[in-house]
C-alpha angles and dihedrals in degrees: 000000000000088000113162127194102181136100134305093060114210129276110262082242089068091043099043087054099038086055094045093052092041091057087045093050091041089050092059103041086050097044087061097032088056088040096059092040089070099067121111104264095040093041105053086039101038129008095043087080087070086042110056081093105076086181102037124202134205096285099042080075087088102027102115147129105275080235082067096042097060088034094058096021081074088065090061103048100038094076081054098049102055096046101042099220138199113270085237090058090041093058100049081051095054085043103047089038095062095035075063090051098052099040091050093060100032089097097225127110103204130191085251102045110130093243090071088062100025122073114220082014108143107202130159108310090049087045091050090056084054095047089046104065141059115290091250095045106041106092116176098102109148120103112231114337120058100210092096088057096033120121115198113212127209096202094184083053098041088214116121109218112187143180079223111325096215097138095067092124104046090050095056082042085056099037086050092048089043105033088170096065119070103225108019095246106125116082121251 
C-alpha cells in the first residue's frame, strides 16, 4: 500500500487531510455497502447478526457476521490504501474510526457529540432511528456523515429532491418530536 513507518513523521496538514478524506471516502463506500446489505437475502443471512440489538450499545458497534466484517471493513482500508499513509496517521484512523463507531451506537446523545458541532454528522441518536425499524424500511445507512441520506426539501415547491432520501423517516420522526423546527434536522 505505500505505507511508511519511518521518520520524519508527517505534518499534521497531511494528517489532518488524509483522515478527512478518508471519513469522507469511508462514508460513501459504506453508505452503499449497508445499504445493500439490507436487502432481503443479506439481511435475513448476514446483517441480522448486527441487528439482533433493536437499541444498540457501545460494543454492538462491532457485533457482526464475519461476512459483514470483511464486506464494510473494505470501506475503511480503501482510503488507506490508496494514499499510502504513514503508520502514525493509519492508527488515529483506525482509532478514531471505531470511537465513531462506538459513539454512533451508544445510544447516548451527549452536550459534547459531535452532532451537536458537525454539521451532516450522524451520531447516536441518527444511528438509533436506523436499529429500530424493519431491514427494508430503516434508511439511515450511512456511517458518519448524513449527505449520502439526506433529502433536501423545496417547501414553496412541495417537491422533495434528494442525493438518496433515505432518512425520511427519520426526518418527520424528528419534525413531530421538534415542532418548532421546520424539517426535523436538528438533534433533541
Amino acid at each position: 500500500m505505500g505505507m511508511r513507518s519511518s521518520l520524519p513523521l508527517p505534518s499534521w496538514n497531511v494528517v489532518f487531510t488524509q483522515i478527512l478524506f478518508y471519513f469522507i471516502l469511508e462514508d460513501f463506500v459504506f453508505y452503499w455497502g449497508h445499504r445493500v446489505l439490507h436487502t432481503k437475502w443479506l439481511y435475513k443471512h448476514v446483517h441480522s447478526v448486527h441487528h439482533e440489538y433493536a437499541t444498540p450499545f457501545g460494543l454492538t458497534s462491532e457485533y457482526a457476521h464475519p461476512a459483514e466484517i470483511l464486506f464494510l471493513g473494505f470501506a475503511t482500508i480503501v482510503g488507506p490504501a490508496i494514499t499510502g499513509p504513514h503508520l502514525i496517521t493509519l492508527w488515529l484512523w483506525m482509532v478514531l474510526r471505531v470511537l465513531e463507531t462506538v459513539e454512533a451506537h451508544s445510544g447516548y446523545h451527549f452536550p459534547w457529540s459531535l452532532s451537536n458541532f458537525i454539521p451532516l454528522y450522524g451520531g447516536a441518536d441518527f444511528h438509533d432511528y436506523h436499529h429500530r425499524l424493519l431491514y427494508t424500511k430503516s434508511g439511515n445507512y450511512s456511517s458518519t456523515f448524513t449527505y449520502m441520506d439526506w433529502c433536501l426539501e423545496y417547501c414553496q415547491l412541495k417537491t422533495a429532491y434528494w442525493i438518496f432520501g433515505t432518512d425520511k423517516g427519520y426526518r418527520k420522526l424528528k419534525a413531530l418530536q421538534n415542532p418548532g423546527v421546520e424539517d426535523g434536522s436538528k438533534q433533541m
